[in-house]
C-alpha positions in Angstrom: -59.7 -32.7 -27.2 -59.4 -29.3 -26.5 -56.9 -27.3 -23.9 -57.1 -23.4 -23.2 -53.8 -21.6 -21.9 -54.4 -18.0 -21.4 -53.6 -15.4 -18.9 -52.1 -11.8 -18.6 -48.9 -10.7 -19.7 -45.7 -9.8 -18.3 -44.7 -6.4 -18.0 -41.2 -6.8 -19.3 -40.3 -5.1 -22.8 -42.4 -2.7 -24.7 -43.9 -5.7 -26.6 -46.4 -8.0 -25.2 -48.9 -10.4 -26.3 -51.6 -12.7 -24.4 -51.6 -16.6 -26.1 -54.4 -19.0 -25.6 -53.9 -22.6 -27.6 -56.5 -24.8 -29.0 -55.6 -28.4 -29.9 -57.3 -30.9 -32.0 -56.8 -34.3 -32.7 -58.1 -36.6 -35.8 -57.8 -39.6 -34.5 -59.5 -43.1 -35.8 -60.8 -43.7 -32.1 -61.4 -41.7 -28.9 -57.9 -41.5 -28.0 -54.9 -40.1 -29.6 -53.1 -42.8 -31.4 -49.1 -42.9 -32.2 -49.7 -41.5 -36.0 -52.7 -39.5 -35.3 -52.2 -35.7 -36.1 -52.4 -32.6 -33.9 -53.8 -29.5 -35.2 -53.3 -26.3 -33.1 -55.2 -23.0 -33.3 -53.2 -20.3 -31.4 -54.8 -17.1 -30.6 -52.4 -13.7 -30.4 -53.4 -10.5 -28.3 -51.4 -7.6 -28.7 -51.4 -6.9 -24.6 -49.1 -4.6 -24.7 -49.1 -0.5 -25.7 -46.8 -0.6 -28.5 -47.5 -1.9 -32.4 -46.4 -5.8 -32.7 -44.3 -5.4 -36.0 -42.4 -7.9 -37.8 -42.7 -10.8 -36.0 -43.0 -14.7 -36.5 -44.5 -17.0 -33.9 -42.6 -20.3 -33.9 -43.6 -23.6 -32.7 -42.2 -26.8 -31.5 -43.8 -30.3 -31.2 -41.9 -33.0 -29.5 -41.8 -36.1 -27.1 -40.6 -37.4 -24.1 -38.8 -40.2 -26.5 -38.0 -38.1 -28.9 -39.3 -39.3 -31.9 -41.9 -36.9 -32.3 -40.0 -33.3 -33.1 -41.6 -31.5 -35.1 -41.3 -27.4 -35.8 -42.8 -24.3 -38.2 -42.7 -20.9 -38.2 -45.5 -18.8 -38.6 -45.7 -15.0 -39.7 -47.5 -12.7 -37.3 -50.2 -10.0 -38.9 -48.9 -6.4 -37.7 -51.2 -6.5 -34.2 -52.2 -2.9 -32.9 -52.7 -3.3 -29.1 -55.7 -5.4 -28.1 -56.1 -6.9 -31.6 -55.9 -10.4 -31.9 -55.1 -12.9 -35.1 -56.0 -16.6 -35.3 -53.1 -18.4 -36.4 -53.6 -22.4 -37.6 -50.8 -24.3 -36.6 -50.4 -28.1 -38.2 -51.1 -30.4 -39.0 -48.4 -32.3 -37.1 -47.6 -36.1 -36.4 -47.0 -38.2 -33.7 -44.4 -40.8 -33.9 -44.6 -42.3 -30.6 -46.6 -42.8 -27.7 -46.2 -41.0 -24.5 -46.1 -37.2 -23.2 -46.0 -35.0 -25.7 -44.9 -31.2 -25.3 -46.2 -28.0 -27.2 -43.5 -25.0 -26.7 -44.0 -21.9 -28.7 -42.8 -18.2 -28.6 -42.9 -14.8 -30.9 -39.6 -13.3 -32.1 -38.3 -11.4 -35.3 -36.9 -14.8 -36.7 -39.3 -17.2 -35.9 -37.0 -19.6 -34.3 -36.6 -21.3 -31.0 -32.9 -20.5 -31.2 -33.2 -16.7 -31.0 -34.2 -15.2 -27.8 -38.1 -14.1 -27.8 -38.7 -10.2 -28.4 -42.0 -10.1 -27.4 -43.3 -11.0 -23.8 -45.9 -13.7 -23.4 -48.4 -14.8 -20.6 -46.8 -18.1 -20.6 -44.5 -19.0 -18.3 -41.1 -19.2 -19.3 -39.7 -22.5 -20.7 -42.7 -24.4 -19.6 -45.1 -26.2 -22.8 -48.1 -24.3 -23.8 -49.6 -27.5 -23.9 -49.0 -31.3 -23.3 -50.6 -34.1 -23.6 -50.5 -38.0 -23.3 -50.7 -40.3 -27.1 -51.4 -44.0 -26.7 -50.2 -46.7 -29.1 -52.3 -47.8 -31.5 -53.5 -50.9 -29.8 -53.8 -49.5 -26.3 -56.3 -46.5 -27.9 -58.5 -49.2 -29.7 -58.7 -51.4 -26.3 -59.5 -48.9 -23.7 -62.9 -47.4 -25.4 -63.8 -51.1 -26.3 -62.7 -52.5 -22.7 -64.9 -49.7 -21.1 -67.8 -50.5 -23.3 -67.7 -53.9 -22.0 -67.5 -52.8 -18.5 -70.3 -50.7 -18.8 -72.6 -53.4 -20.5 -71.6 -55.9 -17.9 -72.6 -53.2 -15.3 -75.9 -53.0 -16.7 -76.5 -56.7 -17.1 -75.7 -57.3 -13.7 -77.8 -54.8 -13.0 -80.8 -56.1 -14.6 -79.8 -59.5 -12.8 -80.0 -58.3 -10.0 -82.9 -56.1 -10.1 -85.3 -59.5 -11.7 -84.2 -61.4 -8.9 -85.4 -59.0 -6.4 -88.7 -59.1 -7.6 
């Protein structure tokens, strides 16, 4: 599973960076599973004119139940403007099934408590990403229940096509 956020940035401050976010899950099925991990890959433009110095992206995972809540910090490479680093965010866990929420910004203490220093194309207060995890029975039975579907589609199929004949 992958999502893209990008976009241009906001004029406010001197500081100003485009982010785009990658997730991946490793996940025993094809759906993420309460206990499957998310891995992020985050993607830092310097959009703005002046150096980006000193700064630490931070990152927080959590769920609509709460359970899941997980956070890191992450340093920041000195960005020039229009260079970019890669940073690899994870792996985290989920604890529950349901929506979960990605919300990340850049400041000098990489932490959600301070206010953000440097401006982002996301919009303010909303996830970077989000997405739904399943529990662990539900992801095993919906791939399998839609397997069956589909064979019973073609065998019907085939049914009916002999008989025409």
């Amino acid at each position: 599973m992958a999502l893209a956020a990008a976009g241009t940035a906001w004029a406010q401050g001197t500081m100003s960076v485009d982010i785009s976010v990658s997730r991946s899950v490793q996940s025993q099925g094809l759906l993420a599973a309460a206990g499957d991990y998310v891995r992020y890959e985050i993607t830092v433009t310097n959009s703005g004119r002046s150096e980006i110095a000193d700064q630490s992206l931070w990152v927080r995972l959590g769920s609509e139940g709460g359970r899941t809540n997980s956070q890191a910090s992450f340093s920041v490479p000195d960005l020039e403007p229009g260079q970019s680093a890669q940073i690899h965010a994870g792996p985290f866990k989920t604890l529950e099934a349901g929506q979960h929420f990605l919300y990340l910004g850049i400041n000098s203490h990489g932490s959600p408590d301070a206010p953000d220093g440097v401006s982002t194309n996301l919009p303010a207060g909303a996830p970077a990403d989000s997405f739904l995890v399943y529990s662990p029975a539900l992801a095993t039975a919906l791939p399998v229940g839609a397997g069956l579907a589909a064979a019973g589609a073609v065998i019907i199929s085939v049914i009916f096509f002999r008989r025409k004949r």
